[in-house]
C-alpha positions, 0 to 999 in steps of 0.5 A: 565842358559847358555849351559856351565853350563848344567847339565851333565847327559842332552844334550848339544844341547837340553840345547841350544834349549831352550837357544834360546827358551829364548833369541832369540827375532826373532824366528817367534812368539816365535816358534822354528823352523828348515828350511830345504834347498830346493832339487833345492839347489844344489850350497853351494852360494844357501845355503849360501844365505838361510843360511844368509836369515833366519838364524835370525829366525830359530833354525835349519838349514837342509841340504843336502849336498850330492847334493851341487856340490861344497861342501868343507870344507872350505864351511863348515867354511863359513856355520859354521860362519853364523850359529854362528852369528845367532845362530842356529844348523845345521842337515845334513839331507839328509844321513840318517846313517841307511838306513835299515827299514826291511818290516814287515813279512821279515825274521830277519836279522843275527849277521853278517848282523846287524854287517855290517849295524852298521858298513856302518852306522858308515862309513857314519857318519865319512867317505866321506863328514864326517858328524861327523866333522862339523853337529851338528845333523845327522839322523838314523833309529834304527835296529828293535826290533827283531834284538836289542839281536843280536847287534842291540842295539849297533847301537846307541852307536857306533855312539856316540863314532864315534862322539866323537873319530872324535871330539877328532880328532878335538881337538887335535892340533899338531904345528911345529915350524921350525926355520933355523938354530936351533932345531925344536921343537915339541909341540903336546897336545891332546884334553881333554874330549869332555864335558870339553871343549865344550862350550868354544865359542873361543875355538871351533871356533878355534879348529873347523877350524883348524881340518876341515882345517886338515881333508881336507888335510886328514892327520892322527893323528901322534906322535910328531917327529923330522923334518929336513929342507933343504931350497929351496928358488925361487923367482917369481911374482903372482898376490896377493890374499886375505890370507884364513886365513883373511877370515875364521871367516868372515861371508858370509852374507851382511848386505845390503842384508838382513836388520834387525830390531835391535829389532827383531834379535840382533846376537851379543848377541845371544849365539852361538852353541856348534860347538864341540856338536854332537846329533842324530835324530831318525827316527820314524814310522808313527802309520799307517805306515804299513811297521813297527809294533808298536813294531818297534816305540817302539823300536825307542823311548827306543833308544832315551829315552835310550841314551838321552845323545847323542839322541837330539829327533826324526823325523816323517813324521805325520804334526806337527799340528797333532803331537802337537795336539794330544800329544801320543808321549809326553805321551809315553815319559813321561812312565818310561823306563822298568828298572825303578820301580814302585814307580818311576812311581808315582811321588809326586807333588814336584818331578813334580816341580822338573822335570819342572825346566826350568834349569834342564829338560830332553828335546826331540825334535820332528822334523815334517813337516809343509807345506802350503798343511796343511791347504788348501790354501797358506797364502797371502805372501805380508803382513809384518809379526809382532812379539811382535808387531814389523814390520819385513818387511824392505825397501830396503836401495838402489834402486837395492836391491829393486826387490831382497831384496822384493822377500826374504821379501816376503819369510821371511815374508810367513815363520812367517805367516806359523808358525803364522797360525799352532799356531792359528790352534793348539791354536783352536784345542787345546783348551780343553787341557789348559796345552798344550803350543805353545812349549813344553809340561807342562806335568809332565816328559820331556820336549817336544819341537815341532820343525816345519821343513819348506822347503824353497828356495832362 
């Protein structure tokens, strides 16, 4: 199955994840995994560069694009067109949309503050650095539950509607055609419905560099009208430049730069990510955390489980050997939601059967961080990694790529013995429960897919 054919009561980037799950041969083991850019990355050729470097091996790329100094869209373009060749989605990671997480014992927060919050969220999502229009995965904490009857609920919806009037935005084409001497003509045709049109792979890189060009102008959505010309035409010399319209669906990345293995990554056939697709990542309380009740991760789990839709999974801040070890957020995952009744709880086995159709399962994604500290000691970073027994590890093509292309070796090669090791561990630890994969849960319920997220710096 491909994302265009998901069925549509399942979210499209899930849909897409495990579309790579599948395909992408130059995951590290076979894992998904999210890199995170470095905070020392503060310039958009750094994140490039990262993007460039391990996009081949990654699932998710998070950003922080409030430090890049030179952030724009047509950075965005650049970044957009690299995790198209490689395949992989991209979590502007560093606003979260919500910022609210009210200390237990605080008095409870009023309509009209709920009211505000909701809307700064929303302004954070569609305003400055816009975030709606080019990530397909933003961050939020959900209002807490005691809040949820005075509007908090509404939090989640609105930010999908946010994304979806800001892609709507995206597809709506106005052309001008000018002609001297003749009529204009105005031909102006509104995008369809977002779910209609979104993997059309030419269709959303087009759509999508147009629209960022538009919201870099900031130009609001107008009527068709009648334009009148007058004609100034001055003659002057300048020194010729490269059209920006040549470059905008090049990719940054230099081939030379960064060697591969035909075996291991082959981009070109790799599906490409639903550019026009927009999820959210709900931030979780830790259990022992003791600034939110349990109540408050509850709550944060039937927001997600309640708009799956547009909700791709969460976030934690537990290491993921321990999130994956342990399996308490899969097993709430897979409780029925409070509206359900009892007999949905007890499925027959071939309900089960049905659930865990690889083509047709609710997935959740469970975003935790995996560091070196984890296990104690730093593995040794010079070895060349190996995936389905290949050698990864490649000799520089020319003598002056030889001290820089080594130092990304290194790195590439320390991510997959990272992730190499975490799955060794979770293997050992793991193994009094057989029905646990490196990947996903093989529970009956929803689809589990525990994404590591690495911080790297290039």
């Amino acid at each position: 199955m491909n994302a265009a054919t998901a069925p549509p009561s399942r979210n499209p980037l899930t849909t897409y994840l495990r579309l790579l799950q599948r395909t992408k041969t130059s995951l590290p083991h076979g894992q998904l995994v999210c890199v995170s850019a470095s905070p020392n990355i503060s310039t958009m050729d750094g994140l490039l560069r990262l993007a460039c470097a391990v996009g081949p091996h990654i699932a998710v790329l998070q950003l922080h694009a409030d430090i890049i100094d030179d952030w724009s869209m047509e950075a965005v373009r650049r970044l957009t067109s690299i995790a198209k060749k490689f395949g992989f989605l991209i979590w502007e990671g560093g606003r979260i949309l919500n910022t609210k997480r009210r200390p237990t014992g605080q008095q409870a927060l009023s309509t009209q503050e709920i009211a505000r919050d909701i809307a700064m969220a929303r302004k954070r999502y569609t305003k400055g650095i816009s975030v709606a229009a080019w990530a397909g995965l933003a961050s939020t904490w959900v209002i807490g539950p005691e809040e949820q009857e005075k509007g908090g609920g509404q939090l989640i919806p609105t930010l999908r509607r946010a994304a979806r009037e800001t892609v709507a935005r995206m597809t709506m084409s106005v052309r001008t055609e000018i002609s001297g001497g003749q009529t204009p003509c105005i031909v102006g045709a509104a995008g369809d419905d977002l779910e209609e049109s979104i993997y059309d792979d030419e269709q959303d890189q087009d759509v999508f560099d147009d629209s960022l060009r538009d919201l870099n102008s900031s130009q609001p959505l107008r009527k068709g009208s009648v334009i009148s010309l007058t004609r100034t035409i001055t003659q002057h010399a300048e020194p010729s430049r490269p059209m920006t319209m040549e470059l905008e669906h090049r990719c940054e990345c230099d081939e030379s730069e960064f060697p591969l293995d035909d075996k291991l990554a082959s981009p070109n056939i790799l599906p490409p990510p639903p550019l026009l697709s927009r999820g959210m990542v709900i931030c979780l309380p830790n259990n022992a955390d003791t600034q939110c009740t349990p109540q408050h991760r509850q709550a944060a789990i039937a927001a997600g489980k309640a708009h799956n839709d547009f909700v791709v999974g969460y976030v934690t801040e537990e290491p993921w050997i321990n999130v994956q070890r342990d399996q308490a957020l899969a097993h709430v995952l897979a409780l029925p939601n409070s509206h359900e009744t009892d007999g949905d709880e007890h499925e027959d086995s071939s309900d089960c059967e049905n659930e865990r159709n690889p083509d047709d399962a609710e997935t959740y994604v469970i975003f935790s961080p995996l560091e070196n500290e984890h296990f104690g000691r730093k593995p040794h970073v010079a070895e060349p990694y190996s995936t389905n027994g290949g050698t990864a590890a490649v000799s520089p093509s020319s003598p002056h790529q030889r001290s820089k292309y080594g130092v990304k070796a290194q790195q590439i090669s320390a991510l997959h013995q990272l992730v190499g090791r975490a799955l060794s561990i979770q293997a050992t630890t793991g193994a009094a429960n057989a029905s646990v994969s490196s990947t996903s849960s093989k529970q009956c319920g929803p689809d589990i897919l525990y994404i590591p997220i690495i911080t790297m710096n290039f």
